[in-house]
C-alpha positions as CSV (number, residue, x, y, z in Angstrom):
1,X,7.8,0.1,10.6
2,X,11.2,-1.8,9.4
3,X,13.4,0.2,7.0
4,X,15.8,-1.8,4.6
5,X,17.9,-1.0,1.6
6,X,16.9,-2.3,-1.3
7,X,19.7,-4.7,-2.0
8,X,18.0,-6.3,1.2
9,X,14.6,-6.6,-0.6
10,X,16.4,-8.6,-3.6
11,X,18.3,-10.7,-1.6
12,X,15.7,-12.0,1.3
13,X,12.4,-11.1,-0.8
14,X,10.8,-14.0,0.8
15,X,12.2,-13.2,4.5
16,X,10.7,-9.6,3.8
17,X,7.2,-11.0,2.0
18,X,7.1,-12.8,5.7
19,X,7.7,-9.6,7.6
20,X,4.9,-7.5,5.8
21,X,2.8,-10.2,6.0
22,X,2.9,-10.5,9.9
23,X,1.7,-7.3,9.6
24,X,4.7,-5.4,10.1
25,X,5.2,-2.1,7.6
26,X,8.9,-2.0,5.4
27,X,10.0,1.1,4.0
28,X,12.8,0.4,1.4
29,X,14.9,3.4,1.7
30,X,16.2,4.7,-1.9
31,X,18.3,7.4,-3.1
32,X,17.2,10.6,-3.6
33,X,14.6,10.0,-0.7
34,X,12.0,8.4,-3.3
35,X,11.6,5.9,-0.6
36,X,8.8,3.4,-1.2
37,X,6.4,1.3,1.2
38,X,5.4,-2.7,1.3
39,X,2.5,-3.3,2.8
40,X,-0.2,-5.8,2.4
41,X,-3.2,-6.2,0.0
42,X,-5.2,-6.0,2.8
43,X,-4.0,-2.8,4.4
44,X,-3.6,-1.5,1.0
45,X,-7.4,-2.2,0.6
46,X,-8.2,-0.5,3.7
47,X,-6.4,2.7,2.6
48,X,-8.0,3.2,-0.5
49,X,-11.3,2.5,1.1
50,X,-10.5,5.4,4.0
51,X,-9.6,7.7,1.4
52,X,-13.0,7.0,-0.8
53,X,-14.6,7.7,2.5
54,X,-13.1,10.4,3.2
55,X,-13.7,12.1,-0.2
56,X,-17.4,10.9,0.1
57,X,-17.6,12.7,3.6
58,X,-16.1,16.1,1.6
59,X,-18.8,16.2,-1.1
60,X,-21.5,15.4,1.3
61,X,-20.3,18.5,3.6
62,X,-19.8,20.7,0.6
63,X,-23.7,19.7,-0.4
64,X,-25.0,20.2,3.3
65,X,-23.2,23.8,3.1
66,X,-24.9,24.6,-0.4
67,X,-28.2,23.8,1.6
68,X,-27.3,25.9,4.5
69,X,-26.6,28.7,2.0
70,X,-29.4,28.7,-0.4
71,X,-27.2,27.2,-2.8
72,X,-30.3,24.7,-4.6
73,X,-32.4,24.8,-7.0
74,X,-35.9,23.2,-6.8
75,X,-37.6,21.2,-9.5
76,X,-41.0,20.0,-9.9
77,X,-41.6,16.4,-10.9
78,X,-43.2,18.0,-13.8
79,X,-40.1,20.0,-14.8
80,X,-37.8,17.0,-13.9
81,X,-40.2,14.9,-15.9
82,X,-39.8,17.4,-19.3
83,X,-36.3,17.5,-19.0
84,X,-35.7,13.7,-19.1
85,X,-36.7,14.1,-23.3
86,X,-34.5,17.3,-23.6
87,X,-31.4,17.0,-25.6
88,X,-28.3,18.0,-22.8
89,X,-28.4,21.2,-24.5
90,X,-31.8,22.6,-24.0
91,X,-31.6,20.2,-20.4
92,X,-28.5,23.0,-19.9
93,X,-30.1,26.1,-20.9
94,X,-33.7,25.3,-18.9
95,X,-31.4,25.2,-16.0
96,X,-29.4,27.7,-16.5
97,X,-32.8,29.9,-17.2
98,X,-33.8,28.2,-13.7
99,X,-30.9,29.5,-12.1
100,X,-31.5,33.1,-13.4
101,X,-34.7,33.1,-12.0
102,X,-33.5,32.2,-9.0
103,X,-31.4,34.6,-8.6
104,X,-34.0,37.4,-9.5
């Protein structure tokens, strides 16, 4: 990673477009340490897709766990089937009648 001041980045934006696009990291040191990062599209891209990943990965841990706990409730296609006409608010309270049962 390259750190430069910011007067750097206006004056030899294309020498430091070069840099980041050799695939080199710049970090354009501010005041205040609000420092900020260059990088490409690319990388950028690659990021974002780690992190949607990564959140992906959390839900589908947090929905094995609810398994693992007896955390589910089980429909029958004929129940799932009835509530596909239901307004959201009767769709709410069957479950939330379910989920009394269950609990029972």
């Amino acid at each position: 990673m390259i750190a430069i001041k910011t007067v750097d980045l206006r004056n030899d934006f294309k020498k430091v477009s070069d840099i980041v696009n050799s695939g080199e990291i710049v970090l354009i040191a501010r005041p205040r340490n609000e420092n900020l990062v260059i990088l490409t599209e690319k990388e950028y891209n690659e990021l974002e897709k780690a992190k949607r990943n990564s959140e992906y990965i959390s839900m589908v841990d947090k929905s094995i766990q609810e398994v693992v706990e007896s955390k589910t409730i089980t429909f029958t296609i004929d129940e799932l089937e009835a509530m596909e006409t239901m307004t959201s608010e009767e769709a709410l309270s069957f479950v939330a009648e379910v989920q009394r049962r269950c609990k029972v």
